[in-house]
C-alpha positions as CSV (number, residue, x, y, z in Angstrom):
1,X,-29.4,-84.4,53.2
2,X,-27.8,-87.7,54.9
3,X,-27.2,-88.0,58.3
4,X,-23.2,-88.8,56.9
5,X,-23.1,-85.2,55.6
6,X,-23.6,-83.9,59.0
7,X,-20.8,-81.9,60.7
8,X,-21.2,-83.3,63.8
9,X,-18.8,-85.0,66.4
10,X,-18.7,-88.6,66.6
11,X,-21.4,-88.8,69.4
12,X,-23.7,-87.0,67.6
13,X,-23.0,-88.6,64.4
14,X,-23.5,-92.3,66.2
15,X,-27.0,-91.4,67.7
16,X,-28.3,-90.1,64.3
17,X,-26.8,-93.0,62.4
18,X,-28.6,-95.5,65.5
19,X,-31.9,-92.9,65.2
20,X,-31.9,-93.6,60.9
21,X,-31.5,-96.9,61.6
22,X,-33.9,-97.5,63.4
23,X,-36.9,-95.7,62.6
24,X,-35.7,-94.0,59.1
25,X,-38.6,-94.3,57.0
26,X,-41.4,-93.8,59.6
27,X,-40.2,-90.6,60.2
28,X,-42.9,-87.6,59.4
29,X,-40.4,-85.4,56.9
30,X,-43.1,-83.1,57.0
31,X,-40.6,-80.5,59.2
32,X,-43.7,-79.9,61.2
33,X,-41.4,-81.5,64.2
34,X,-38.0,-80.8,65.0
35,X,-35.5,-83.0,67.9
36,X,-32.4,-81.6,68.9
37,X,-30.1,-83.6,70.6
38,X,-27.2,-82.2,72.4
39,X,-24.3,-83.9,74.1
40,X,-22.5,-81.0,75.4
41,X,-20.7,-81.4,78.7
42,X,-22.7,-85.0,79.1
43,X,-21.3,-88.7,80.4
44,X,-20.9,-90.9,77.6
45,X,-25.2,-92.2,77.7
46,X,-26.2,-89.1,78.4
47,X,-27.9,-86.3,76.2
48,X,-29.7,-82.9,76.4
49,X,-32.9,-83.0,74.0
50,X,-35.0,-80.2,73.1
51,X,-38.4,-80.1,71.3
52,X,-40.0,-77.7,68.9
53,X,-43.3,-77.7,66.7
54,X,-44.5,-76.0,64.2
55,X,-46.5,-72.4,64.8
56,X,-49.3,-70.8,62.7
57,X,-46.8,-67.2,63.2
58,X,-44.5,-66.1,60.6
59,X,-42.3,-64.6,63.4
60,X,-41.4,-67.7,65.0
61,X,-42.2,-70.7,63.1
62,X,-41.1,-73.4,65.9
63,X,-42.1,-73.2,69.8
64,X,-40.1,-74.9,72.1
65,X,-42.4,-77.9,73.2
66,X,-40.3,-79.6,76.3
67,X,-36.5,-79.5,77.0
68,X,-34.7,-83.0,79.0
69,X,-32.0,-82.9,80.6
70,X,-29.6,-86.0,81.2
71,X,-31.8,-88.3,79.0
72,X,-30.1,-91.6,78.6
73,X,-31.0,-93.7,75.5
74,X,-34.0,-95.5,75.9
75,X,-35.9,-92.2,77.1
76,X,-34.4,-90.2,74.0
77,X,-35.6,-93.0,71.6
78,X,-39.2,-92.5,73.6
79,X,-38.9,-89.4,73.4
80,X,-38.4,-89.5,69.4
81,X,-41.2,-91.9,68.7
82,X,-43.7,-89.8,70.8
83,X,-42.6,-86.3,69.1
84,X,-41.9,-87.7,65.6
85,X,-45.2,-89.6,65.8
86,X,-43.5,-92.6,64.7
């Protein structure tokens, strides 16, 4: 799936199009990582990110490895180059 088939409102849309961009093909598509970014009730430069990994349980295969709260650009792409491994 493309990031342009995304649902998403604009701000969402614009930080996965900058994200692809930028790092696109050194992502691990391995879905062994996921990186949810949230702008919910955030300023303009502000976002809510959430990471999860993979588990060796069937019940829940993803655990919640760190949630950040009012990250601002530079510290979410940090943030997605340490957890995607990139």
């Amino acid at each position: 799936m493309s990031y342009k088939d995304l649902q998403k409102d604009d701000r969402i849309l614009e930080i996965v199009k900058y994200l692809f961009d930028k790092f696109g093909d050194d992502c691990d598509n391995s879905e062994k990582y996921l990186f949810y970014i949230s702008t919910y009730n955030k300023q303009e430069d502000h976002y809510f990110i959430s990471l999860e990994n993979t588990t060796s349980g069937d019940d829940f295969p993803y655990e919640s490895v760190g949630d950040f709260d009012e990250v601002k650009l530079n510290e979410l792409e940090r943030l997605f180059k340490q957890h995607l491994r990139i």
